[in-house]
C-alpha positions in Angstrom: 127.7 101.1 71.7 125.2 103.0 73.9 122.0 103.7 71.9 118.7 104.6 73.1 115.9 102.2 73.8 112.0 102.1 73.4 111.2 101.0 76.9 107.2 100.3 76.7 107.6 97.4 73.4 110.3 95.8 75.2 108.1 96.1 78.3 105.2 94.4 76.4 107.5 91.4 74.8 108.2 91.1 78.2 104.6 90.8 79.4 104.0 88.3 77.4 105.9 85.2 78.9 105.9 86.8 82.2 102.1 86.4 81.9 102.6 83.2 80.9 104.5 81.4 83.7 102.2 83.3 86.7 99.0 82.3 84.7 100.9 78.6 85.3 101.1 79.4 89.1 97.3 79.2 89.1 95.9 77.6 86.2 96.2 73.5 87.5 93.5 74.9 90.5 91.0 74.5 88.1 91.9 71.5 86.7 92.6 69.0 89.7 89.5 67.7 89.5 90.3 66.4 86.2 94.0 65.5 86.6 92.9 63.5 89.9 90.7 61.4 88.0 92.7 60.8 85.0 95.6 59.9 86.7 94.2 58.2 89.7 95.9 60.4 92.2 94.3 61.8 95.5 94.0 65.4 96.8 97.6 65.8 98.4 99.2 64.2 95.7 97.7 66.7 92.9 98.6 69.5 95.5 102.0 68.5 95.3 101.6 69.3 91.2 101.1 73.0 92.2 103.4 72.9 95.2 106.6 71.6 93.5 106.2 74.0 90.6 106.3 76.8 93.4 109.1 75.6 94.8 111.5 74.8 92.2 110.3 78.4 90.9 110.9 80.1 94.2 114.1 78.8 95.5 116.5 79.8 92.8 114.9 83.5 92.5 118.0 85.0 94.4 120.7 83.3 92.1 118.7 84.1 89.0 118.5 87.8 90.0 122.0 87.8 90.4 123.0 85.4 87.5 120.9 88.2 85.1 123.2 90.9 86.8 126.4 88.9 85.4 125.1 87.6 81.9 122.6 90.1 80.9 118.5 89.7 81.9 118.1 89.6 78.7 120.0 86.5 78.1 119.0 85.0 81.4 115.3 85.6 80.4 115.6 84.0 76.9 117.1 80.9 78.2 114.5 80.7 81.1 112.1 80.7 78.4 113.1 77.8 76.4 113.2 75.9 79.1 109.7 77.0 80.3 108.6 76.4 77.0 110.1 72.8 76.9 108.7 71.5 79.8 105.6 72.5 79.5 105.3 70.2 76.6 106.7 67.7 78.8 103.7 68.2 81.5 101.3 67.9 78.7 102.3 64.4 77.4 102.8 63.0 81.1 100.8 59.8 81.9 100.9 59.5 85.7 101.2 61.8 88.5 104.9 61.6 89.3 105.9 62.2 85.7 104.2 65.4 86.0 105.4 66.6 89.5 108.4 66.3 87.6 108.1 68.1 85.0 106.8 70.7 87.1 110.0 71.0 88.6 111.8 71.7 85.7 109.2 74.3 84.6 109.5 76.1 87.8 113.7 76.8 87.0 112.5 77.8 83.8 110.3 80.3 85.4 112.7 81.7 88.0 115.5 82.2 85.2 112.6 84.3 83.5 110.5 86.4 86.3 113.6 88.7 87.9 114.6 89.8 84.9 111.0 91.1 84.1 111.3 93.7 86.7 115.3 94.4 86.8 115.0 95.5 83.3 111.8 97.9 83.6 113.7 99.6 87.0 116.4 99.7 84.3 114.8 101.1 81.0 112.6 103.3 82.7 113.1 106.9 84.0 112.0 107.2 87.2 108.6 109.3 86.7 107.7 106.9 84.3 108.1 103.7 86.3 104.7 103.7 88.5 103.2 103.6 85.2 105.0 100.5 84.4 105.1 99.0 87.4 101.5 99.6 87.1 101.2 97.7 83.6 103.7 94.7 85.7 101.8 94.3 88.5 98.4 94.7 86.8 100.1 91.4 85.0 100.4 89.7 88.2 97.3 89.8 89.3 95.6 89.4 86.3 97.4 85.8 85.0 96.2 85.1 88.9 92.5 85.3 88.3 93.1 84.4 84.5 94.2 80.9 85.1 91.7 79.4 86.9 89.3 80.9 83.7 91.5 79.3 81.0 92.3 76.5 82.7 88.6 75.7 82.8 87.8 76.5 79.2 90.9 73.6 78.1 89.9 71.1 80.2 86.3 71.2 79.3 87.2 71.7 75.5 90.2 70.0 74.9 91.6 68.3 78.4 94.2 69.0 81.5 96.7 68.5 79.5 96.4 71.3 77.2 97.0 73.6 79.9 100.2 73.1 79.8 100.9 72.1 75.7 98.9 76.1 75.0 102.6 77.3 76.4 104.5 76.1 73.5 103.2 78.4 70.9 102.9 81.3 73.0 106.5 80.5 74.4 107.5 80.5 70.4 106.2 84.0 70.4 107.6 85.4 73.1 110.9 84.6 72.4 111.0 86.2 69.1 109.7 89.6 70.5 111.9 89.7 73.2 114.8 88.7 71.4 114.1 91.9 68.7 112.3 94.0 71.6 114.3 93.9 74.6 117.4 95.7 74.9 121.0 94.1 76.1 122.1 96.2 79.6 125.3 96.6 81.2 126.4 93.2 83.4 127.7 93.6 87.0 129.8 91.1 88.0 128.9 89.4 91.1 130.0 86.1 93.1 127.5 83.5 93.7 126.9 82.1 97.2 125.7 78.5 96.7 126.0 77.7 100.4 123.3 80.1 100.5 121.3 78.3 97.7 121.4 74.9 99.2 120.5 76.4 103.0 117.6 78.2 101.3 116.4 75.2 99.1 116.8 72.4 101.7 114.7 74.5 104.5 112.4 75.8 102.0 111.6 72.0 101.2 111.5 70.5 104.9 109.0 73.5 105.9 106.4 73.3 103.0 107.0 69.0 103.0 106.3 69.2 106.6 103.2 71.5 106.5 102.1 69.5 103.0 102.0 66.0 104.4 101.2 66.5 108.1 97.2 65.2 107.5 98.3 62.4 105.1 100.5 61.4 108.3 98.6 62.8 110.9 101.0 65.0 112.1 102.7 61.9 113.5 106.0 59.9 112.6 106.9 59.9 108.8 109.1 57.0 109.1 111.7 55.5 111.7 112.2 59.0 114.2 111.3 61.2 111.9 107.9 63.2 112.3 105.8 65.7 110.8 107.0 68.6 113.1 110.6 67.9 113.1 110.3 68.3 109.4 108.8 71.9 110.1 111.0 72.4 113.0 114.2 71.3 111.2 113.4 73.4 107.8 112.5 76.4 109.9 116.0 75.9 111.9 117.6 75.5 108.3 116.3 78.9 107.2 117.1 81.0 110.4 120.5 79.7 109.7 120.8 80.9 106.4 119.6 84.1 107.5 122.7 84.1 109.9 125.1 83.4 107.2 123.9 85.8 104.9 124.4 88.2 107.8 128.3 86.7 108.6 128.8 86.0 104.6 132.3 87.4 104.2 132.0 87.2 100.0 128.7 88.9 98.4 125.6 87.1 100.3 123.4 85.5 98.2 120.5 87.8 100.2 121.6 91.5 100.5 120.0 91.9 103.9 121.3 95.8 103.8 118.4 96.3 100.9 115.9 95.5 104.1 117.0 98.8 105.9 115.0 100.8 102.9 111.9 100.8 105.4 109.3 100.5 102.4 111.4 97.6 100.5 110.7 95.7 103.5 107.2 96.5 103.8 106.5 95.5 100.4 108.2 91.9 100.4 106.3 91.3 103.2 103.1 92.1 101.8 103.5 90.7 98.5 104.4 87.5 100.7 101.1 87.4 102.0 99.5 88.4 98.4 101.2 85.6 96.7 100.2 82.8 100.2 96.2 84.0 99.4 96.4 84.0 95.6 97.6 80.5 95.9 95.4 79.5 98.4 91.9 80.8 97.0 91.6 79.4 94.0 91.7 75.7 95.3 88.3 75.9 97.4 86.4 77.9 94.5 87.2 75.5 91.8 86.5 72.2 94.0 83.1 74.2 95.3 82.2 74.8 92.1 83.2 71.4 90.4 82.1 69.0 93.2 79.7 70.8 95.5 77.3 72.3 92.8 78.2 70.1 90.1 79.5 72.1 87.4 82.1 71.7 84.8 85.3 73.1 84.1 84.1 75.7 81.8 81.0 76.9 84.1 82.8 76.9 87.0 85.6 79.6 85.5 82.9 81.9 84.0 82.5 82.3 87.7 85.4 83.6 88.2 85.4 86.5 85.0 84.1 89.4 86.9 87.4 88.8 88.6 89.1 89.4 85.5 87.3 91.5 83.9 87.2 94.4 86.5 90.5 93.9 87.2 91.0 94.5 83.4 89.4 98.0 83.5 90.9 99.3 86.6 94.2 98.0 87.2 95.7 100.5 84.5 93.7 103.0 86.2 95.5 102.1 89.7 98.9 101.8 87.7 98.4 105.7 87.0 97.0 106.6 90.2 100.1 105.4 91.8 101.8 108.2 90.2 100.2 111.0 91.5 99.2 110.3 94.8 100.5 108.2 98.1 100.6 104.8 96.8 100.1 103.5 100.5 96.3 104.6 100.2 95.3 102.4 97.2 97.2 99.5 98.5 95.4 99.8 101.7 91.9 99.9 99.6 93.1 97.4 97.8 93.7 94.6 100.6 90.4 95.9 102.1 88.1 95.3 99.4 89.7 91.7 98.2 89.5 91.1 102.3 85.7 91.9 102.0 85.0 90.0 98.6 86.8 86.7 100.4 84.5 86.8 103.7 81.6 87.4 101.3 82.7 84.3 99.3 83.4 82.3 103.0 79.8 83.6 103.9 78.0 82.5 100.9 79.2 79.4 99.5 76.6 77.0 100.4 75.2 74.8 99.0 72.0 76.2 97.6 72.9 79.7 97.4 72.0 81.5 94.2 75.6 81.2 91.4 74.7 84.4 90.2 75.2 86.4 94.0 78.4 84.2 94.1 79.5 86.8 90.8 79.1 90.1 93.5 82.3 88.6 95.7 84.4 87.6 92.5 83.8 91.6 91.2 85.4 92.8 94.5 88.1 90.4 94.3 89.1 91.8 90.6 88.5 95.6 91.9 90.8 94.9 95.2 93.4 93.2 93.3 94.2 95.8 90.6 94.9 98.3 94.3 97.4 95.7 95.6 100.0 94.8 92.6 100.9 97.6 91.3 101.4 100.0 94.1 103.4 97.1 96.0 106.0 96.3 93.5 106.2 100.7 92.3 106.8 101.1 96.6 109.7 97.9 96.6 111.5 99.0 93.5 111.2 102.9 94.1 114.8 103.2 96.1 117.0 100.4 94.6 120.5 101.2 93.5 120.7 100.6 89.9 123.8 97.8 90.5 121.4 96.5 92.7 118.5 95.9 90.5 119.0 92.4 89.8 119.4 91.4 93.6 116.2 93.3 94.8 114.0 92.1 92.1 115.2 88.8 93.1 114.2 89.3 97.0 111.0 91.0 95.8 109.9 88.0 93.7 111.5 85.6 95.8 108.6 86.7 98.8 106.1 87.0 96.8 106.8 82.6 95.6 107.7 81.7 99.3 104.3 83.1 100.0 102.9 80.7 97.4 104.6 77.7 98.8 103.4 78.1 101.9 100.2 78.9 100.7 99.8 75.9 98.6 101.2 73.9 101.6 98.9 75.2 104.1 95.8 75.2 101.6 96.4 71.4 101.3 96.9 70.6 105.1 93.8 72.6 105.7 91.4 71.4 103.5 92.9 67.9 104.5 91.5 68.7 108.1 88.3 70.2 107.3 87.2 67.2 105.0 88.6 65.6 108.1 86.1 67.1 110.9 83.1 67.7 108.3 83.0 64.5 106.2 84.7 62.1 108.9 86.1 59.0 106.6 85.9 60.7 103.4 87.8 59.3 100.4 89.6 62.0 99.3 90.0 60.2 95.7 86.3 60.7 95.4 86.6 64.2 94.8 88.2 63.8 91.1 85.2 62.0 89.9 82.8 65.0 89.5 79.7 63.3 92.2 79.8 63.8 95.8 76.5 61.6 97.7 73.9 64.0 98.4 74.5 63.5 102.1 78.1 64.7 101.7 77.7 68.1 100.1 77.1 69.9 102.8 79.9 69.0 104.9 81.9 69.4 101.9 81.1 72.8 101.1 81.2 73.9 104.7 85.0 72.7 104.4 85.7 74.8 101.5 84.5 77.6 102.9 86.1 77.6 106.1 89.3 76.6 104.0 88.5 80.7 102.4 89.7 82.4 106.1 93.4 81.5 105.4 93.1 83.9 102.5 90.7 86.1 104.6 93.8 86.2 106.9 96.3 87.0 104.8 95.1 90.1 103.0 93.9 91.3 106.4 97.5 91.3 107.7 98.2 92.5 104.8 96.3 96.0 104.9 98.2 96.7 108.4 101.4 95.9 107.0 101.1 98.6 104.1 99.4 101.2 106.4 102.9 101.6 107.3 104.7 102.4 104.2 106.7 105.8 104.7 105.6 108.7 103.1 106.9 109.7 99.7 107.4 112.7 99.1 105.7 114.2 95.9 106.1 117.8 93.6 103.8 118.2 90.6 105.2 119.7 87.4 102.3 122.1 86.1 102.5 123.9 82.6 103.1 121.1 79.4 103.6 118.7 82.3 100.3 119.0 83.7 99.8 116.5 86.0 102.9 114.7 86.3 103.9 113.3 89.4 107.4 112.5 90.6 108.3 110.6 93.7 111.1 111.2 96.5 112.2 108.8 98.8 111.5 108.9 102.5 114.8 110.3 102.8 114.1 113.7 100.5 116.0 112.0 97.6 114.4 112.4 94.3 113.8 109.8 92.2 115.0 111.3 88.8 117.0 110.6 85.6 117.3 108.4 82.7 118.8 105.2 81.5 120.5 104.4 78.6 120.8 100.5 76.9 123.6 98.6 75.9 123.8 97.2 72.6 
């Protein structure tokens, strides 16, 4: 029976645990410190508890798009979130290091059966002209769980310990499943076939590549074992990916990767810059937090009230950027946004030192929040704007998929490159001395100097960034005056307006 929907409470249920597992992509930067010396682990080893959430989250992202497609996001997103929930109980009550990389896994399916469905069901419930809007309130999500888990994180482990970082998930899982299961409506399925040649090409080069780029320090980029060596690793999982590029292209069933969705010029655009938004966000955080823990000696709890301007201005003006996308080109406040997060990061890689005033350190961390609430939402408004409704499932997948390669990589390449600053600056430093909250006084310069030269990679990234969105393609826009005052609806490149309307399933 068709019945109409209230898109914005299901959009909110839906905020809810999609906050909740991208506030989990961050919120362990904060507390390695802590986890490192509990569990008597060293610095790539903690990495790895960030880095194999990442990757068990990103490598399924195309088969979960499409699996929501065949059973319903709706479905799809409920069971994600159990298991989400589940495991993140099981991280809490880990007692050593490989229990929780383990549990990590697990939580990162949960999280990829949860996040496409997030955005196939808003390009579904929506209408067109309201979808920047919500797009706005998605992406302003996003980047807000980004800068809000290193905060949170740091207020748990100070008050209560690491582990509670992950056991706060359970009641808040608990909640969001009851408003999405009465919020969110059930949509029509599209049946699809499922390329699991595909899956296993994408998840076995994905893991060789970030393995490869992970451990090359702890192995100085030497042999691994018997003939096998750090680069043909990285040489082996980037082979095992152009290959399953190629069979996507020669797939002869439904690829698992619609590459014709790249031909939309601005959906291609927008994967590769939320690829590069989601390598930075992952590698920013770690530096800060182990600047602020171990070079200047504060705790958990101070050293995330350094990061709440982040937040906070984000707060204010990301729904403010959510409804500017409406009405103008979103291409301009994406480009404003990558600037001013490019000019808070070299500020940041500039100042840390290690007697530099904390309180100019909160001038960088404003611009970051103000830059970021320009970047999410007009990225994902610009990659969804065009997609065929049958489609939905599939491009959400791709979108989100990007975006969590990104992270892997980033989390891979944060890890090697801090590994070789340490390396240069602090020549035969213990890297298992960096858990325990002290640093000699004649290390903490060398130390800091490598956390701040470990800032460019994210410097980089939004850089490229702001050149790959200055060329977005032009949307075309008419405003409605009269009762409509205001309101802005969007075209393609192509002339083809976006309008219409939607109606659920029950």
């Amino acid at each position: 029976m068709n019945t109409e929907r209230k898109p914005w409470p299901a959009l909110w249920a839906l905020v809810i645990g999609f906050f909740m597992i991208l506030v989990d992509s961050t919120i362990v930067s904060i507390a390695n410190p802590a986890i490192m010396a509990d569990l008597n682990t060293d610095l790539t080893m903690v990495i790895w508890v960030t880095s194999a959430y990442l990757l068990a989250y990103a490598v399924p992202l195309l088969i979960t798009g499409r699996l929501g497609d065949r059973f319903g996001p709706k479905n799809l997103y409920l069971v994600g979130l159990v298991v989400f929930t589940l495991s993140s109980l099981w991280c809490g009550l880990s007692g050593d290091i490989g229990t929780l990389i383990a549990a990590r896994v697990v939580q990162g399916l949960g999280a990829s059966l949860m996040t496409p469905q997030t955005m196939a069901i808003i390009t579904r419930i929506f209408p067109p002209q309201q979808r920047g809007a919500a797009m706005g309130l998605w992406g302003a999500v996003a980047g807000v769980a980004a800068l809000v888990g290193p905060i949170l994180g740091g207020l748990l482990v100070d008050s209560l310990g690491w582990e509670w970082i992950f056991i706060v998930n359970v009641p808040v899982g608990v909640i969001g499943f009851v408003l999405a299961w009465r919020l969110v409506p059930k949509l029509e399925t599209h049946a699809h076939s499922f390329d699991w040649l595909g899956v296993v090409l994408s998840a076995v080069g994905l893991f060789l590549l970030v393995f490869g780029i992970q451990e090359g320090e702890t192995y100085d980029w030497g042999t691994i074992v018997g003939p096998i060596t750090v680069w043909s690793l990285i040489i082996s999982g980037i082979v095992v990916l152009i290959g399953f590029v190629v069979w996507q292209r020669f797939n002869p069933a439904e690829p698992l990767l619609p590459l014709g969705l790249f031909r939309d010029r601005n959906f291609s655009l927008a994967n590769g810059a939320i690829s590069l938004v989601g390598l930075a966000m992952t590698a920013m955080p770690m530096p800060l937090a182990f600047y602020y823990q171990i070079g200047r000696g504060l705790d958990p709890t101070q050293a995330a009230l350094m990061l709440v301007p982040m937040a906070v201005v984000m707060g204010i003006a990301s729904p403010l950027a959510g409804r500017l996308n409406d009405r103008v080109n979103p291409k301009w406040v994406a480009v404003s946004g990558f600037a001013i997060v490019s000019l808070g990061l070299v500020l940041f890689a500039v100042l840390m030192t290690p007697d530099v005033e904390l309180w100019v350190l909160l001038i960088p961390s404003a611009l970051l929040g103000l830059g970021q609430a320009g970047v999410w939402s007009p990225l994902a408004s610009t990659a969804t704007r065009n997609l065929p409704m049958s489609q939905a499932g599939a491009g959400s997948g791709v979108y989100n998929l990007t975006r969590q390669v990104g992270a892997v990589l980033g989390s891979a390449a944060i890890a090697a490159l801090l590994s070789a600053r340490l390396a240069v600056e602090l020549p035969g430093f213990d890297q298992n001395s960096a858990g325990g909250g002290a640093l000699p006084p004649e290390a903490v310069e060398g130390f800091t100097a490598a956390m701040s030269q470990s800032l460019w990679l994210a410097v980089g990234a939004f850089v490229v960034g702001a050149f790959v969105v200055l060329f977005f393609a032009k949307p075309k826009v008419t405003v409605a005056w009269g009762e409509h005052k205001g309101a802005a609806s969007w075209s393609d490149a192509a002339g083809a307006p976006t309008t219409g309307s939607l109606t659920a399933v029950d």
